[in-house]
C-alpha positions as CSV (number, residue, x, y, z in Angstrom):
1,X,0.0,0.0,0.0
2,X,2.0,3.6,-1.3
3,X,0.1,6.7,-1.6
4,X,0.3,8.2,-5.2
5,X,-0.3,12.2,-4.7
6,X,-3.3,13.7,-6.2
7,X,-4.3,17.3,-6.5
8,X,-7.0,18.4,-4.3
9,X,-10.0,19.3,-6.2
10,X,-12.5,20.5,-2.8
11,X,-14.0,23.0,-4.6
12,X,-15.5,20.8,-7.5
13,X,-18.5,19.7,-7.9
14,X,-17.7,16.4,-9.6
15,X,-15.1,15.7,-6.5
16,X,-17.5,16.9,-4.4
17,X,-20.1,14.0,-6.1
18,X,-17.5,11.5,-6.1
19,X,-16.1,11.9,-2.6
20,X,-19.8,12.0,-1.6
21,X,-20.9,8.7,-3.3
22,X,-17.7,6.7,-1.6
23,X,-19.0,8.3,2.1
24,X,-22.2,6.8,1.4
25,X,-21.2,3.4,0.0
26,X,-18.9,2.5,2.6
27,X,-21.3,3.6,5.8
28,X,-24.2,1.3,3.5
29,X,-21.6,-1.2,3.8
30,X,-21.6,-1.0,7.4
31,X,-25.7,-0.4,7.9
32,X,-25.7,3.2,8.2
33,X,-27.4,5.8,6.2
34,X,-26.6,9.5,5.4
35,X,-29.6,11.7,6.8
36,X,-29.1,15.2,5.7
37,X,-25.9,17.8,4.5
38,X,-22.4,17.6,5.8
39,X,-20.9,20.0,7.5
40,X,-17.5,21.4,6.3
41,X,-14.2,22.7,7.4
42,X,-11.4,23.4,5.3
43,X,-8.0,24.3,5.8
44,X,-5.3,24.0,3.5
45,X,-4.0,20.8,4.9
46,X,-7.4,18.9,4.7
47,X,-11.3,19.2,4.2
48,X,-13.0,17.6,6.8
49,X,-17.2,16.7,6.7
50,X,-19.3,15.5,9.6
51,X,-21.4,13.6,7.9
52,X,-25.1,13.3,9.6
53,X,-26.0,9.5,9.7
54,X,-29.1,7.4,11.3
55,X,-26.6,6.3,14.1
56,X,-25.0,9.6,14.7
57,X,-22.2,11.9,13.1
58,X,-19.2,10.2,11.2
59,X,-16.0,12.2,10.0
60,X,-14.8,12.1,6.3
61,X,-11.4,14.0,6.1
62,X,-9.5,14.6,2.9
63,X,-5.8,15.3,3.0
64,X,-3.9,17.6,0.9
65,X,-0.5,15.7,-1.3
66,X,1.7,16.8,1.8
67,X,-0.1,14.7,4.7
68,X,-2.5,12.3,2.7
69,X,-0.2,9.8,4.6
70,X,-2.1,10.2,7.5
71,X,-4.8,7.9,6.1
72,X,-1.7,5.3,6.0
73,X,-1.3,5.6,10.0
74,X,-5.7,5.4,10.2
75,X,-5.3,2.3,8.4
76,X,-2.1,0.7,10.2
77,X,-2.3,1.8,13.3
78,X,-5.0,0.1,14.9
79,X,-4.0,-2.9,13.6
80,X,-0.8,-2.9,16.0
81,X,-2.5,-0.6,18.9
82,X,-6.5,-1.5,19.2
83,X,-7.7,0.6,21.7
84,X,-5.3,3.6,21.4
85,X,-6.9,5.0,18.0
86,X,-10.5,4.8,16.5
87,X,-11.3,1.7,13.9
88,X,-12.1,3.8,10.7
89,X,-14.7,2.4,8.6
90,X,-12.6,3.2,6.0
91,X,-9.8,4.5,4.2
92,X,-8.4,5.2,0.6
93,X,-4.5,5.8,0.9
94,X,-4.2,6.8,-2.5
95,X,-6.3,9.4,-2.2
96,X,-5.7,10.4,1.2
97,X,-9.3,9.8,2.1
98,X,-10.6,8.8,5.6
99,X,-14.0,7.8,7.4
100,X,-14.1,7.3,11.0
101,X,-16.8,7.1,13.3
102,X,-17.3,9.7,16.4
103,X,-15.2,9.7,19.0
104,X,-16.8,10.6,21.5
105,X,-15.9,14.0,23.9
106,X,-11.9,15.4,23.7
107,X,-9.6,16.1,26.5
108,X,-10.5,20.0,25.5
109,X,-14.6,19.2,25.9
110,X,-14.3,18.1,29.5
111,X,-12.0,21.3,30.2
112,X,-10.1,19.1,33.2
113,X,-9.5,21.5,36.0
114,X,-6.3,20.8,37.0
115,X,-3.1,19.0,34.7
116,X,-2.8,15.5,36.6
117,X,-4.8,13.8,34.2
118,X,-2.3,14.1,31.9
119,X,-0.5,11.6,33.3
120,X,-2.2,8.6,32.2
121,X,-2.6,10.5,28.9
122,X,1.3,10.1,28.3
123,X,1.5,6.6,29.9
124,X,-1.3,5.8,27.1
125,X,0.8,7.0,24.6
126,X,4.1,5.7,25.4
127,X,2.3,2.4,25.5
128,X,1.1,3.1,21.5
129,X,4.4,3.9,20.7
130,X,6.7,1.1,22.2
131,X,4.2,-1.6,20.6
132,X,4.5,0.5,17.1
133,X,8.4,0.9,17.1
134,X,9.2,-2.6,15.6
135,X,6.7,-1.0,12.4
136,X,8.5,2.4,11.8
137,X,10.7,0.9,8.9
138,X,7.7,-0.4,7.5
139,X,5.3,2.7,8.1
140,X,8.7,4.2,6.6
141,X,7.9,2.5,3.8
142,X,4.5,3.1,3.2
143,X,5.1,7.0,3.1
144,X,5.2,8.3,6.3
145,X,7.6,11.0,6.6
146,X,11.1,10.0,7.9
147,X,12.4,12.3,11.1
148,X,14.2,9.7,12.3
149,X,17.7,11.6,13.8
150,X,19.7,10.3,11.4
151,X,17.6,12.2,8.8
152,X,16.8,15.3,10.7
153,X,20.4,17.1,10.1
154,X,19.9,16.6,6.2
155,X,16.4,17.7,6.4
156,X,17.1,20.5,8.7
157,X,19.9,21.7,5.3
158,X,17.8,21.6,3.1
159,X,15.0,23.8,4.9
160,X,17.3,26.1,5.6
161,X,17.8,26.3,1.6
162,X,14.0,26.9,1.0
163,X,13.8,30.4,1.3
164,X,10.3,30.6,0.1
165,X,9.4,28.4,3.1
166,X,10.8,30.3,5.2
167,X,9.7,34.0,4.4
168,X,13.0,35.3,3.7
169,X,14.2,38.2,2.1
170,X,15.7,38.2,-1.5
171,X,18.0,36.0,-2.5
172,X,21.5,37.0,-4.2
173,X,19.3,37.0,-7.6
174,X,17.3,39.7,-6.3
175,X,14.1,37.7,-6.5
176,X,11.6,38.2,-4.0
177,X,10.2,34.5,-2.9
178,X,8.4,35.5,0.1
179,X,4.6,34.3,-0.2
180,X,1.9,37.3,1.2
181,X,1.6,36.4,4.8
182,X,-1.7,37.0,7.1
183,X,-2.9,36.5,10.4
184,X,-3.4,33.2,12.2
185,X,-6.2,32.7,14.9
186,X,-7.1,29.3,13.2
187,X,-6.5,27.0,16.5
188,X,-3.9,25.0,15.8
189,X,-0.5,25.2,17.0
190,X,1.8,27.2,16.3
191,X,5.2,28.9,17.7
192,X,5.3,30.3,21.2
193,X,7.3,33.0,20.0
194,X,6.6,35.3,17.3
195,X,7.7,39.4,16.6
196,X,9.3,39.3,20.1
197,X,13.1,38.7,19.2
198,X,13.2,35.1,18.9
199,X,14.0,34.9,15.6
200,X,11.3,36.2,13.3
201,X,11.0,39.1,10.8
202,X,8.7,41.5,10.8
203,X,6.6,39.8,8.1
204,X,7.0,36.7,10.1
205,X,10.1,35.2,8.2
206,X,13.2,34.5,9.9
207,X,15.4,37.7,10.2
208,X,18.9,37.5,9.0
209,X,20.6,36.6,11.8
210,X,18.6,34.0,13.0
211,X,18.8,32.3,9.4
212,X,22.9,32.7,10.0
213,X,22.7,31.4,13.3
214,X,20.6,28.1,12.1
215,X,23.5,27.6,9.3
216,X,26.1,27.7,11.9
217,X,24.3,25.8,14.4
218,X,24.1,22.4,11.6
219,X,27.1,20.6,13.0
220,X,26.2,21.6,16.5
221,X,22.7,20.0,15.5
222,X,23.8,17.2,13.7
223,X,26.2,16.3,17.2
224,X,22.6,16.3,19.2
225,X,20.8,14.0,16.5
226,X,23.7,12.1,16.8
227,X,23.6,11.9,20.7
228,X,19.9,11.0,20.8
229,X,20.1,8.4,18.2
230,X,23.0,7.0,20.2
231,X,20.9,6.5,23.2
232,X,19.5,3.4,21.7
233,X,15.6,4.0,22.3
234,X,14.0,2.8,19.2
235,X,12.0,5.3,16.7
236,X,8.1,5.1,16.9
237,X,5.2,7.1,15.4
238,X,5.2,10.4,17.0
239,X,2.0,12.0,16.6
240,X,3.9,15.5,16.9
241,X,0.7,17.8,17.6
242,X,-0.7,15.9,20.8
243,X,-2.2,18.6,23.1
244,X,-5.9,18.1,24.8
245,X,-8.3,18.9,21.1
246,X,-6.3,15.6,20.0
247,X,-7.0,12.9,22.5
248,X,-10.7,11.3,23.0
249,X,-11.5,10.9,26.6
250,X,-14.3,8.2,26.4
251,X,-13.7,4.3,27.0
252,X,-10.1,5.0,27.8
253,X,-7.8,7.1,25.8
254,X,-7.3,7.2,22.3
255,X,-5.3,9.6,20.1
256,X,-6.4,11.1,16.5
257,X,-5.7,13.9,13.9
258,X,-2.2,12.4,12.6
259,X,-1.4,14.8,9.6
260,X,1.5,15.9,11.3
261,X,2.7,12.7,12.5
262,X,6.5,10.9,11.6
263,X,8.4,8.4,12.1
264,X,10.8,9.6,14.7
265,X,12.3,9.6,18.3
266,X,9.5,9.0,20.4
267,X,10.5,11.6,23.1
268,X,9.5,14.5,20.6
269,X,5.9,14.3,21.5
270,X,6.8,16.2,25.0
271,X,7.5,19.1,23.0
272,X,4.0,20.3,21.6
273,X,2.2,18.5,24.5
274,X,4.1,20.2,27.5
275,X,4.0,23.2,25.9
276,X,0.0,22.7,25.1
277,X,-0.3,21.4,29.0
278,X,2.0,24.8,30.3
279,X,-0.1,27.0,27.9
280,X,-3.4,25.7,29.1
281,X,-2.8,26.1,33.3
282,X,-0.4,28.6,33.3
283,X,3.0,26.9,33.7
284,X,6.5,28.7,33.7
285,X,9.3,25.9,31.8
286,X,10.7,23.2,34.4
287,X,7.5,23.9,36.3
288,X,7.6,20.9,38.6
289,X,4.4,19.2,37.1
290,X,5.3,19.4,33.7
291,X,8.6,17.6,35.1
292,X,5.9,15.1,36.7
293,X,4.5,14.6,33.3
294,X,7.7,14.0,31.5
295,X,8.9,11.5,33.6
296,X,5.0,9.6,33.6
297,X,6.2,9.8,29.7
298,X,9.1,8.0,30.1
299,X,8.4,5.8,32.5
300,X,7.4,3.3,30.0
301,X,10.9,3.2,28.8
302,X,12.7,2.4,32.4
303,X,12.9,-1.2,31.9
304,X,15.7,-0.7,29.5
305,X,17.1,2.7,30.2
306,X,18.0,4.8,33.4
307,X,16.3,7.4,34.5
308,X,19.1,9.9,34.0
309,X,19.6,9.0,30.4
310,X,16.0,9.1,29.4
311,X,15.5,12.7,30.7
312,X,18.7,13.7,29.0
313,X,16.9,12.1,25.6
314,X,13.9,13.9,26.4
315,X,15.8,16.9,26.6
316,X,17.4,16.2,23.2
317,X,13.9,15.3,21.6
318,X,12.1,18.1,22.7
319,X,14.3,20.9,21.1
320,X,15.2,18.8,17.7
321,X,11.5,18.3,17.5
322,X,11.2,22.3,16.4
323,X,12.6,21.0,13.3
324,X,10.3,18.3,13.0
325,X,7.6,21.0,13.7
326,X,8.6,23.1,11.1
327,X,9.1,20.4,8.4
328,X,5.5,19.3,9.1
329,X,4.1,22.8,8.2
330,X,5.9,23.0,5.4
331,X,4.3,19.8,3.5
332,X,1.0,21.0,5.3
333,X,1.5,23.8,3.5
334,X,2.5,22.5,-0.2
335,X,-1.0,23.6,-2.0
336,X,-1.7,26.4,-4.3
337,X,-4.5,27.1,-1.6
338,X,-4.6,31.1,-1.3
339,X,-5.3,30.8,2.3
340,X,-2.1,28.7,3.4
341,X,-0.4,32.6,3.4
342,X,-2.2,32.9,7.0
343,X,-0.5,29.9,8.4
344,X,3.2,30.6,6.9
345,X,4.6,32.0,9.2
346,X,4.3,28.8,11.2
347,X,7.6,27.2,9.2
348,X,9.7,29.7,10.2
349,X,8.4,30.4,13.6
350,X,8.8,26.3,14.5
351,X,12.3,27.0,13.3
352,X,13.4,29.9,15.3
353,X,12.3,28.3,18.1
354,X,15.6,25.7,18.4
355,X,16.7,27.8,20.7
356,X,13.9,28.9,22.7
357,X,13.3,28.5,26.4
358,X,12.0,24.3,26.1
359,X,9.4,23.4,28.7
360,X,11.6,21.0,30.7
């Protein structure tokens, strides 16, 4: 099973039709019937219909070229972790098409009052990840994207010689290759740090001496891939977006929305979900339960590895993992879509933040 990239045609009627007719063959399939209009939402990543049905909503999602591997992981995943994801009723990895049933109420819907919870959360997730790690070659394989550490300093190059990625100013040629930019507000996540000094321009592009910085700081980066793929702990799917609008919180816990997923240290999860759990109850970085959730994280991981290394891998993961941020909204972003320019700035902004303040 490969994924062969097609263009996104939402705006069709024909697609519209055909992506129509497939929803309602495959919930006929399973006894179901489609009741009335779907609702949409469409970002330039994905389109995404609830779909009303005589047993309740269902979700049809449509991926742009850049992350129409996430209908790979909907597909393989609960085969190797039942219980941790929803069973789709179907998928179509080709065209990046998926059709999953309700999940019930998120992390974010229950609006916990205090972090602790979070705990089990991460214990969940570990648990997903060690049983997937012996599959990462082969979800390699099928097209999910490869931030293994070995890769990430190659990848990290060749970002840094994408200047339209990255909002930068002219090039030696004198061409412009800065996209317009906008205004975010969209709910997703995005940098910490934006016009404040670390690292952006004012259009939301790296400024010069953050881009210099980043080309000096390769080998220094390539050393800290190096270090954390010498630790020995074995690459898993890392969901790399997991804060509380990502988990479902009925019968148990199970983890969706992977169209910024990899194949990757495990440990880089910590980044957007410690940050998402400081940003949400008002944490300062090495606030003393975010310290508690890391090392619920890694906990999984203690019957191989001492405690000291694994915090010194997390440590690693979390700040290589801006890269692997930042490489994730750039294929998010790979679509003549006119509205990607208000989410642009999220490529460079990811990247500044390698050297941010990390939350532990």
């Amino acid at each position: 099973m490969t994924i062969v990239s097609m263009a996104p045609g939402w705006a069709d009627p024909q697609w519209r039709a055909t992506a129509l007719d497939w929803v309602s063959g495959q919930l006929d399939r399973h006894g179901r019937r489609v009741t009335g209009p779907v609702e949409a939402r469409q970002r330039p990543w994905s389109l995404v219909w609830q779909v009303p049905t005589d047993a309740g909503p269902y979700w049809f999602k449509a991926n742009n070229p850049g992350t129409a591997y996430e209908a790979v992981l909907l597909a393989e995943l609960p085969r190797h972790a039942p219980g941790r994801v929803l069973d789709p009723v179907a998928v179509d990895p080709a065209r990046g098409w998926s059709l999953l049933p309700h999940g019930g109420p998120s992390l974010r819907d229950l609006a916990e009052p205090d972090p602790t919870r979070w705990a089990d959360v991460l214990a969940a997730y570990a648990d997903l990840q060690r049983t997937v790690a012996p599959r990462a070659d082969d979800l390699v394989a099928l097209g999910v994207p490869d931030h293994r550490p070995a890769a990430l300093p190659a990848l990290l190059a060749d970002l840094l010689d994408d200047r339209a990625a990255l909002l930068l100013a002219p090039g030696p040629d004198g061409i412009d290759t800065r996209p317009a930019t906008g205004g975010g507000g969209d709910g997703e996540t995005r940098p910490a740090a934006d016009a404040d000094g670390d690292g952006d321009g004012d259009d939301g592009g790296l400024d010069a001496a953050t881009y210099e910085r980043l080309r000096a700081y390769l080998p220094r980066f390539a050393d800290d891939c190096g270090r954390l793929a010498d630790t020995g702990i074995a690459a898993s799917v890392q969901h790399d977006d997991l804060h509380d609008g990502n988990v479902f919180a009925a019968d148990g816990y199970r983890f969706f929305d992977w169209g910024d997923a990899s194949v990757a240290h495990p440990f880089g999860t910590l980044l957007v979900t410690l940050r998402s759990v400081a940003h949400t109850y008002s944490l300062p970085e090495g606030d003393p339960v975010l310290l508690r959730l890391r090392d619920a994280y890694l906990e999984a991981w203690t019957d191989r590895h001492d405690r000291a290394v694994l915090r010194e891998a997390a440590g690693l993961a979390v700040r290589v993992t801006t890269v692997s941020r930042a490489l994730s909204w750039r294929r998010a972003l790979a679509t003549t879509d006119p509205t990607r320019a208000g989410y642009a700035d999220a490529v460079p902004g990811w990247l500044g933040e390698l050297f941010a303040p990390m939350p532990v």
